[in-house]
VEXDREN-2710 file (C-alpha; in Angstrom, 1 decimal):
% VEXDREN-2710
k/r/px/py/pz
1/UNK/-22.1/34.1/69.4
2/UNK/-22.4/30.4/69.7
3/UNK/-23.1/27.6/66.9
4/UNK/-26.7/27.5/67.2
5/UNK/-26.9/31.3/66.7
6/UNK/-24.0/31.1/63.9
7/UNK/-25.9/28.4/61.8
8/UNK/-29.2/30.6/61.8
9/UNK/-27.6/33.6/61.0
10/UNK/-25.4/31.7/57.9
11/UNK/-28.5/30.1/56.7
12/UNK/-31.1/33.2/57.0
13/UNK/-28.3/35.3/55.1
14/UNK/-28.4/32.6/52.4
15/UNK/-32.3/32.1/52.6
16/UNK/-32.7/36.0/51.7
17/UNK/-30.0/36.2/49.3
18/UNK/-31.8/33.2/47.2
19/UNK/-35.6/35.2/47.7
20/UNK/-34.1/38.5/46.7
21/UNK/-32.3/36.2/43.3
22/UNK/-35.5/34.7/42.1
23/UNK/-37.4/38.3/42.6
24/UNK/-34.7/39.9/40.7
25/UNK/-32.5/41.7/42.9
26/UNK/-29.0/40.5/42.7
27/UNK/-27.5/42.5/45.7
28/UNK/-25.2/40.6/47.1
29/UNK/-22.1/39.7/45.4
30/UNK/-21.4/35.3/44.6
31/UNK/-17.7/35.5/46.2
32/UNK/-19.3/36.5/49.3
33/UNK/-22.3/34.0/49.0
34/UNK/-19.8/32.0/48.1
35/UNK/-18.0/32.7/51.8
36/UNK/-21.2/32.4/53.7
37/UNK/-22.0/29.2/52.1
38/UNK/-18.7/27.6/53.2
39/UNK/-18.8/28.9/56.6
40/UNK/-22.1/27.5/56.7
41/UNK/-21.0/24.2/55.5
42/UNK/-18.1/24.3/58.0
43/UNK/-21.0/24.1/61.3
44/UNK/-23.5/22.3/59.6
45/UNK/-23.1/20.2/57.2
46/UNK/-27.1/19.0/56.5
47/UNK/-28.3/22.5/56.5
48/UNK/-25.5/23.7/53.9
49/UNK/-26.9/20.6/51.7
50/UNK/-30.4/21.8/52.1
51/UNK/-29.6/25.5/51.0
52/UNK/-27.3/23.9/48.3
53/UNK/-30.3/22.3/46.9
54/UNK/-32.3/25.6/46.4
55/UNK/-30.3/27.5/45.2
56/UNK/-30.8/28.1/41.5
57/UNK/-28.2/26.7/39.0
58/UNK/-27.8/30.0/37.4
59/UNK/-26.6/32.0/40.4
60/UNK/-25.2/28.1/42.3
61/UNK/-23.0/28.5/38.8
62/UNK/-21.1/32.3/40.1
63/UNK/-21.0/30.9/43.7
64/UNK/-19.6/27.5/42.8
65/UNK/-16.7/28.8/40.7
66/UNK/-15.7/30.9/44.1
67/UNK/-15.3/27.9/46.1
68/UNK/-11.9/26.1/47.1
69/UNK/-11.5/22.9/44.6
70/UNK/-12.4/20.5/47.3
71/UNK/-15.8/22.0/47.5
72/UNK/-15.8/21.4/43.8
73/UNK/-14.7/17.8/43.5
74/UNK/-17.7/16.8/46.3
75/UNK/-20.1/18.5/44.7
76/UNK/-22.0/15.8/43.3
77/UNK/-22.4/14.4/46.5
78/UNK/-24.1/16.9/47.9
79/UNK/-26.4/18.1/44.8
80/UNK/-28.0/15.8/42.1
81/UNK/-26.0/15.0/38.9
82/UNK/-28.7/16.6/37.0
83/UNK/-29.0/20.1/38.8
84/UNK/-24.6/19.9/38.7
85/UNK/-25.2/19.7/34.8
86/UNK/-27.6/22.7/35.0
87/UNK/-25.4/24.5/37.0
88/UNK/-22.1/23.4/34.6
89/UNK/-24.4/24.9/31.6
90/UNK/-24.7/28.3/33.2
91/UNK/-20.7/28.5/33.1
92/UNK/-18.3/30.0/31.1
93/UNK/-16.6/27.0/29.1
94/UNK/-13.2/27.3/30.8
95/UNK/-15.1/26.8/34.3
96/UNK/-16.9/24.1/33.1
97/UNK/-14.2/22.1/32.0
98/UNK/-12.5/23.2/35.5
99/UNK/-15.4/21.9/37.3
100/UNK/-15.8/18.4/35.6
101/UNK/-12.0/17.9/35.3
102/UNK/-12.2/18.9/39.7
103/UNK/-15.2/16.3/40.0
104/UNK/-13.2/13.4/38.2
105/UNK/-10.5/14.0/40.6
106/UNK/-12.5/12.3/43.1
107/UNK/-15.1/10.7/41.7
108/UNK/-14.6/9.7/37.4
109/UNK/-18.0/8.1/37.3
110/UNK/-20.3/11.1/38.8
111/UNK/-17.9/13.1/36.2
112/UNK/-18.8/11.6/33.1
113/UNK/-22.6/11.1/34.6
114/UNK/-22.5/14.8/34.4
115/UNK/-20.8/15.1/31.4
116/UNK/-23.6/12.7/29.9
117/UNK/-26.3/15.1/30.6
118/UNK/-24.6/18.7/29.2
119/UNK/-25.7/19.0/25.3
120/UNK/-23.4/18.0/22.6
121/UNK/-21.8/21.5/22.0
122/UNK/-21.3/21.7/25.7
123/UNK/-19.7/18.1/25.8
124/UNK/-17.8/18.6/22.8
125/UNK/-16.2/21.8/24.3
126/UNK/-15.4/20.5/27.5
127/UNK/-13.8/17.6/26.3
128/UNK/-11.9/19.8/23.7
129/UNK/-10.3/21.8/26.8
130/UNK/-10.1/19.1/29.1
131/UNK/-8.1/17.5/26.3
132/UNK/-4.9/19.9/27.2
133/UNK/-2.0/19.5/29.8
134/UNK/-2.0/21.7/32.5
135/UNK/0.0/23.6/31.5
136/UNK/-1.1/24.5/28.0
137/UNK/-2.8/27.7/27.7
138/UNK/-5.6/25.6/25.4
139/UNK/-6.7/24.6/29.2
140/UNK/-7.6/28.0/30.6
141/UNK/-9.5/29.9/27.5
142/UNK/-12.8/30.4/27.2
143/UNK/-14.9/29.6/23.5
144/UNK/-17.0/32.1/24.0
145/UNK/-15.6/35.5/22.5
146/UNK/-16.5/38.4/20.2
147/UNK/-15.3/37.6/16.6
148/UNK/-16.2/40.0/14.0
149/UNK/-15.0/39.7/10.0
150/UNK/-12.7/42.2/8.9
151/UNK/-15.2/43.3/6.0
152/UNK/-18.1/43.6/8.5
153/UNK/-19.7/46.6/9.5
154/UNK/-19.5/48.3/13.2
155/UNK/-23.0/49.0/13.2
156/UNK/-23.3/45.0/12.1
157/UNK/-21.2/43.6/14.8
158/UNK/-22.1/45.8/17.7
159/UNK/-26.3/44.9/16.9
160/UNK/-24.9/41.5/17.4
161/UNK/-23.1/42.0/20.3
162/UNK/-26.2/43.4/22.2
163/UNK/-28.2/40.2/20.8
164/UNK/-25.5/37.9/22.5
165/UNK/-25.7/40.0/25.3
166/UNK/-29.4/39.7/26.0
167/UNK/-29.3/36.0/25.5
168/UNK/-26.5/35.8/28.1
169/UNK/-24.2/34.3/25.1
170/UNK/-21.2/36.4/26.3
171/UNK/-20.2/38.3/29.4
172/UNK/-16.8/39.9/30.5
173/UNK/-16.8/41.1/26.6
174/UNK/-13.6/44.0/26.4
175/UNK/-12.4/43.6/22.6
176/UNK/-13.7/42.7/19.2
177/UNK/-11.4/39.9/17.6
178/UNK/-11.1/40.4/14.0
179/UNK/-10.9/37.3/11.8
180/UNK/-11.1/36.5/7.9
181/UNK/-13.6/34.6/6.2
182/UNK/-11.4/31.4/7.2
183/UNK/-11.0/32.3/10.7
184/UNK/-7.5/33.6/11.0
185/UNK/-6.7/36.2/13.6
186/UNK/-6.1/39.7/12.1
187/UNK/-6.4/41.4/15.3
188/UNK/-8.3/42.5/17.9
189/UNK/-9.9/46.4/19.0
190/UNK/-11.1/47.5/22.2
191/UNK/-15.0/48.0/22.6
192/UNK/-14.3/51.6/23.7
193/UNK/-12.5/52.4/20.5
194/UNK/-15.5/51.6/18.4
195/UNK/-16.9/54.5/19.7
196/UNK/-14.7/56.6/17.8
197/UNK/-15.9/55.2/14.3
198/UNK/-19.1/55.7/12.2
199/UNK/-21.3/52.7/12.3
200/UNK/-21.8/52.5/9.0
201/UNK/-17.7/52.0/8.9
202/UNK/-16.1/48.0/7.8
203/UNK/-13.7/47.1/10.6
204/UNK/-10.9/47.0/7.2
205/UNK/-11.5/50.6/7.6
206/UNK/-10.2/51.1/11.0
207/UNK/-6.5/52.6/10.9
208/UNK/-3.8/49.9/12.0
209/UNK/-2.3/51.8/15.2
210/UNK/-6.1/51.0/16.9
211/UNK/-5.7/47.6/16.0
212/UNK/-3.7/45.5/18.6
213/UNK/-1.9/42.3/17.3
214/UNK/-1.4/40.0/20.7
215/UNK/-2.1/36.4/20.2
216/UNK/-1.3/33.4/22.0
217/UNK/-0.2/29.5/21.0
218/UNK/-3.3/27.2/22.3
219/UNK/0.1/24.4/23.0
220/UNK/2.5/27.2/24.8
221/UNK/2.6/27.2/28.4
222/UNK/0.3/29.5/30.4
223/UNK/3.1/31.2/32.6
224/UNK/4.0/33.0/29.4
225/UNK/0.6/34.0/29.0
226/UNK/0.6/35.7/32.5
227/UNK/3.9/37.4/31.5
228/UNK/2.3/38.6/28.3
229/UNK/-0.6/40.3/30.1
230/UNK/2.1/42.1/32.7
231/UNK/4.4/43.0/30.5
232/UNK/1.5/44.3/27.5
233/UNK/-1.1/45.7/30.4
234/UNK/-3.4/43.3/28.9
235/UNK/-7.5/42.4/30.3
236/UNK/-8.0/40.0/27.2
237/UNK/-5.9/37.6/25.0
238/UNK/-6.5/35.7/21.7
239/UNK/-5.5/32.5/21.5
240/UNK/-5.3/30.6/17.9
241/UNK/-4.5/27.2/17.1
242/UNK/-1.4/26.2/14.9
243/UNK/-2.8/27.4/11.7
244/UNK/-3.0/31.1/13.2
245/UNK/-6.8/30.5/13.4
246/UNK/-9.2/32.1/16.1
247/UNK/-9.9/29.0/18.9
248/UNK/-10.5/31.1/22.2
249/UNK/-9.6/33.8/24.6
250/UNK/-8.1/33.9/27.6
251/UNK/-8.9/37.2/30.2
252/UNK/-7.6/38.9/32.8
253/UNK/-9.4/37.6/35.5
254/UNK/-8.3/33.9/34.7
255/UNK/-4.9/35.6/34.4
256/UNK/-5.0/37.0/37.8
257/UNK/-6.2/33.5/39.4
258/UNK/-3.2/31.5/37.5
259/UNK/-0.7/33.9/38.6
260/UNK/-2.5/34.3/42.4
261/UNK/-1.9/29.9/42.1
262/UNK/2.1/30.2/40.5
263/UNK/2.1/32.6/43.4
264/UNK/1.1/30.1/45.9
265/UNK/2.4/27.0/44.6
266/UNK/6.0/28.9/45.0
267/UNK/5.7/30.2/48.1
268/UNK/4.5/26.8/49.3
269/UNK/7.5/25.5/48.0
270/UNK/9.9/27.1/49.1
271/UNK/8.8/25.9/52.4
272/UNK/8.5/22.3/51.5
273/UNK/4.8/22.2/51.2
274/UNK/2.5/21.0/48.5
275/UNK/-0.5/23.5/47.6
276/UNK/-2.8/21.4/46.4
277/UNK/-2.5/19.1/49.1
278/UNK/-3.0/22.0/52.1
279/UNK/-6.0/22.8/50.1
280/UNK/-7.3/19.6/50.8
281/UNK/-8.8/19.0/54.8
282/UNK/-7.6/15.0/55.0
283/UNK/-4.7/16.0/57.9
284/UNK/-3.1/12.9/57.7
285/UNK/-2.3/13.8/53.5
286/UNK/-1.4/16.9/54.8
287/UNK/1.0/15.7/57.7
288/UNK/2.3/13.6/55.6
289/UNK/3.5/15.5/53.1
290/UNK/5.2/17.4/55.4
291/UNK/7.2/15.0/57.4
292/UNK/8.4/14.2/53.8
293/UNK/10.1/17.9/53.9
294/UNK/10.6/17.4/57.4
295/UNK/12.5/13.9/57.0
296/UNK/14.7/15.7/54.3
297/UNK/15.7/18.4/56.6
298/UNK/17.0/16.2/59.7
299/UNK/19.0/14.6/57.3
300/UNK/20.6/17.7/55.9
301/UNK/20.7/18.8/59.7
302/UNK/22.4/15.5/60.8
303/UNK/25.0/16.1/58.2
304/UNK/25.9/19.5/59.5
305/UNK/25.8/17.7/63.1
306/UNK/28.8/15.3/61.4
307/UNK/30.9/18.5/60.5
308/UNK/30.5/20.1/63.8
309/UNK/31.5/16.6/65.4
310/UNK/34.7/16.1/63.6
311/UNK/36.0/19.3/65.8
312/UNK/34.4/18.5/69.0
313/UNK/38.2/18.9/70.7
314/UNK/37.7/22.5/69.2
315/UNK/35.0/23.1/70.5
316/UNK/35.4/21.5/74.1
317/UNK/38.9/23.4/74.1
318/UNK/36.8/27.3/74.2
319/UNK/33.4/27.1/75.0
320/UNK/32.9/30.5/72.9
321/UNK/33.0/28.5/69.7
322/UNK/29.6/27.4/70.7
323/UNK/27.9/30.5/71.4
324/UNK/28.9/31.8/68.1
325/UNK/28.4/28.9/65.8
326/UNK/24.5/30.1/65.9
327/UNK/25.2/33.6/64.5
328/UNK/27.5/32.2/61.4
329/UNK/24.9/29.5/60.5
330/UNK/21.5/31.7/60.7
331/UNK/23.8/34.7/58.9
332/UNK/24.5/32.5/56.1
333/UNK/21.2/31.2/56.0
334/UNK/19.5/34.3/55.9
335/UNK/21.6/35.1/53.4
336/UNK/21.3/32.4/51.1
337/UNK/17.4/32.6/51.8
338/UNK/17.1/35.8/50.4
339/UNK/19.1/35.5/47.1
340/UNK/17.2/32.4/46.3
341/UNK/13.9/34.1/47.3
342/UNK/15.0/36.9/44.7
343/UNK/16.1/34.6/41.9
344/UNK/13.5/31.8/41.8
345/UNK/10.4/35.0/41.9
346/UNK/12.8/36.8/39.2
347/UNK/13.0/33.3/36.9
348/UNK/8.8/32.8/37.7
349/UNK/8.4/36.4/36.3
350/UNK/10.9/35.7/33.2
351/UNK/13.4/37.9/34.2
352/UNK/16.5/35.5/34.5
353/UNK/17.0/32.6/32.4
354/UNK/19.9/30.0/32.7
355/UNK/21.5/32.2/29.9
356/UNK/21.9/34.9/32.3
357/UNK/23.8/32.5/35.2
358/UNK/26.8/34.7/34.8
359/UNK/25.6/38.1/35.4
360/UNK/23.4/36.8/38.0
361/UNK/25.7/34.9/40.3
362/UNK/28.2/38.2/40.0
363/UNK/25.6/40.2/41.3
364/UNK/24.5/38.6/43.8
365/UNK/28.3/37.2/44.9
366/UNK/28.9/41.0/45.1
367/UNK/26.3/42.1/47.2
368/UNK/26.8/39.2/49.4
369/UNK/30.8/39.9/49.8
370/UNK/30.1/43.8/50.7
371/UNK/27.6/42.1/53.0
372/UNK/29.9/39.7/53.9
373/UNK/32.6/42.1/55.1
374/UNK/30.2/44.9/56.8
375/UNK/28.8/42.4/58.9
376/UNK/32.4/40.7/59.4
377/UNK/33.5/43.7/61.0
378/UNK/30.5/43.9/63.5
379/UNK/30.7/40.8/64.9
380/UNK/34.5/40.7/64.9
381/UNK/34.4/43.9/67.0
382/UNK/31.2/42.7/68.9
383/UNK/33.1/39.1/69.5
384/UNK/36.6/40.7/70.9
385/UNK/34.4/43.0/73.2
386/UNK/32.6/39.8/74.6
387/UNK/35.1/37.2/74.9
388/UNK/38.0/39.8/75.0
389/UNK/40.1/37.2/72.5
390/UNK/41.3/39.1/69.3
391/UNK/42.0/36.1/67.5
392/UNK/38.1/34.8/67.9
393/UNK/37.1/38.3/66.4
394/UNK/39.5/37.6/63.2
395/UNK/37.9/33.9/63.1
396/UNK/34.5/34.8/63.2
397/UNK/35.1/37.9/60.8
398/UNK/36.9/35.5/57.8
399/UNK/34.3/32.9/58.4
400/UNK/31.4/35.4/57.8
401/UNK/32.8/36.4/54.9
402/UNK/33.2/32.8/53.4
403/UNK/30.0/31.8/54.5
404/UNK/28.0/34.9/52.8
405/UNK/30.0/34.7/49.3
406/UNK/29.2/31.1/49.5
407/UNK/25.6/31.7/50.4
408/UNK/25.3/34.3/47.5
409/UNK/26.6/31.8/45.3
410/UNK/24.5/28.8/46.1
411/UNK/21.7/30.7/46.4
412/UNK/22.0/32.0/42.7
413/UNK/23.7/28.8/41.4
414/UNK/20.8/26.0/43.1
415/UNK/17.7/27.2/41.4
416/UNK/19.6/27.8/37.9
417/UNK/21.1/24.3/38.1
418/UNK/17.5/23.0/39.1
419/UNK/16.4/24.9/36.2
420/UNK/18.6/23.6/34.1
421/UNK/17.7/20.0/34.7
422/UNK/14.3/20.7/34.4
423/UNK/13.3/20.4/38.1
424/UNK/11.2/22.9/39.8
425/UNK/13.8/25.5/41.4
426/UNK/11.1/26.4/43.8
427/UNK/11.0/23.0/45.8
428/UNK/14.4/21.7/46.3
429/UNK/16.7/24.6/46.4
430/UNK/15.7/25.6/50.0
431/UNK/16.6/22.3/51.2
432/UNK/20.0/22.3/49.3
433/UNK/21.2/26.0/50.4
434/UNK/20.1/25.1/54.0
435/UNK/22.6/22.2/53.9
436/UNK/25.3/23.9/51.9
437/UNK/25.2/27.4/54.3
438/UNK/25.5/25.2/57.0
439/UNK/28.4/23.3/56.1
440/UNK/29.9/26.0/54.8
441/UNK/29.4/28.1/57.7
442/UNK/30.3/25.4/60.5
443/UNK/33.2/23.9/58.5
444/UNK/35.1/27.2/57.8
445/UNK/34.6/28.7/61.6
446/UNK/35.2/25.5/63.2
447/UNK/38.5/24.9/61.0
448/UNK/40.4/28.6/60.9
449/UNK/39.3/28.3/65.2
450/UNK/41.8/24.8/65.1
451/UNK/44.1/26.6/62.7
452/UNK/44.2/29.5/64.5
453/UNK/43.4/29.7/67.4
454/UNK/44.7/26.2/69.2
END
């Protein structure tokens, strides 16, 4: 297929799509509208402004919350500030504070253009959540939820509901939150369980082991948040304010795209990369930021140069010495890499604290020395065998051995020390392991080989 025949058949999939919306029929799901679009936009940049432009805010709102955040922060350059405010109306309130916080990355002015033209309760609420860090769970919960009081009646609440329902007040609605007649949270119950209860029962009536008692600080940090719903099997959490009293809710879906981000952002740097700049299509941002990493890593590679230059004689004295060096650094590495892999996802998910340091780095210095001596024996036997020298076999064997306990204990030790000092464990530690396995690895075969061997 070439361009011409891939823009026509993007923009005739769209074209449909928006018809079938305005007569009704809502058959096509916005993530993958959503994917068409930015394809679309990808070839042809003045046709994906043109469809932008027609499509109505109400279903541009589910599309544009399905789009990367670079898509986000430009949209007010391709749509008018006006139809962006329509479109920010039709949004829950934790997307809409997402989306003007996104736009303000890039352009502050359009922002508060937009902001300017939302009503006051919609302004008011943005700014509210806009108003948190990052990282406070206040940032990520939506205001619009089901409160009922505790002395109302199911009947009551649930002909509510379906009123808020029809006017497309709520959506996404899984629990009733319970609340006095100041607002405190008593609670919450499942929409399914009210099935179970005459209508013409007060939710006070309802016996406690249906009642579910989960809540949430609006200051505490979100990854505990994404914690509580894996550890509880939870699709919707309260959050209250300092005073215990109802504020928001916070659901499994935005759960599931925090964790899917933690997920990424750790992953990314592990390997020296910054997520939020790969999302971002400026390459020279990009390359940058990785000939940062890159920088770091020739130094770290020049200083295991210097170790394996101070037994040059060694080496030049049996050329074997050279063919194995490989095999003790990428062992050691490998190893390291996979205990820090395990401890930074296991201090992520909550699992090991700095409290536990002890028990960890035994565990993993144990599996790391039966590792250690397993694979000292194969290449001991595998190094006799090729270079018939039985001394180079015992070399080789003790220096795998050092090199795995001492990759075990970095790799445990790093990311709690980073920890510790309140660095991210995820973004330095690969860098420091990688220089201490190599070290470690070069120095101690390189050193018993002139102790032993000449």
């Amino acid at each position: 297929m070439n361009q011409s025949e891939k823009i026509e058949e993007l923009s005739s999939y769209i074209n449909k799509t928006i018809t079938n919306y305005k007569n009704g029929i809502c058959d096509e799901h916005p993530y993958d509208i959503a994917k068409e679009l930015q394809d679309l936009r990808e070839v042809d940049t003045s046709i994906y402004k043109s469809i932008c432009k027609k499509i109505p805010s109400e279903l541009f709102a589910q599309i544009l919350i399905n789009m990367p955040i670079y898509i986000q922060e430009e949209i007010t350059d391709i749509i008018s500030e006006q139809k962006v405010a329509r479109v920010t109306s039709n949004m829950d309130s934790d997307d809409a504070s997402m989306l003007i916080y996104n736009i303000s990355q890039k352009d502050e002015e359009a922002a508060e253009t937009v902001l300017s033209k939302l009503n006051d309760d919609e302004k008011q609420i943005i700014n509210e959540l806009n108003a948190y860090d990052f990282h406070e769970a206040g940032a990520y919960m939506q205001k619009e939820l089901f409160a009922v009081n505790i002395d109302e009646t199911i009947g009551d609440a649930l002909k509510r509901l379906k009123e808020m329902k029809d006017s497309k007040l709520l959506n996404n609605i899984f629990h009733a939150f319970l609340v006095d007649d100041n607002d405190n949270f008593l609670g919450s119950i499942g929409l399914e369980e009210l099935i179970l209860f005459e209508r013409a029962q007060s939710f006070n009536e309802i016996s406690a082991d249906k009642i579910e008692h989960h809540s949430f600080d609006h200051k505490d940090d979100i990854s505990d948040a994404v914690n509580m719903f894996s550890n509880y099997d939870l699709n919707t959490l309260a959050i209250v304010d300092n005073n215990n009293k109802l504020i928001g809710r916070v659901t499994h879906n935005d759960i599931s795209t925090i964790a899917q981000e933690q997920d990424t952002k750790q992953l990314y740097s592990l390997a020296g990369v910054n997520n939020k700049i790969e999302e971002v299509e400026n390459l020279y941002k990009i390359g940058r930021n990785r000939a940062f990493w890159l920088g770091i890593n020739l130094l770290t590679a020049l200083l295991a140069s210097i170790v394996i230059g101070l037994f040059d004689a060694t080496i030049q004295s049996l050329v074997a010495l050279a063919v194995l060096m490989p095999i003790v650094a990428s062992m050691g590495g490998n190893a390291g890499t996979q205990t820090l892999t395990v401890t930074v996802r296991q201090m992520a998910l909550g699992a090991i604290e700095y409290d536990d340091a002890k028990k960890t780095i035994y565990k993993e210095v144990t599996i790391s020395l039966v590792n250690g001596f397993l694979f000292a024996f194969i290449i001991g036997v595998i190094s006799f065998l090729w270079f018939k020298i039985p001394l180079l076999g015992v070399v080789i064997a003790i220096s795998m051995v050092i090199n795995l306990i001492s990759a075990g204990f970095f790799g445990a030790v790093i990311p709690l020390l980073l920890e510790k000092l309140d660095i991210d464990p995820a973004i330095g530690s690969t860098v420091i392991l990688t220089t201490v396995t190599d070290i470690v690895g070069f120095f101690s075969f390189l050193g018993l080989a002139t102790i032993i061997l000449l």
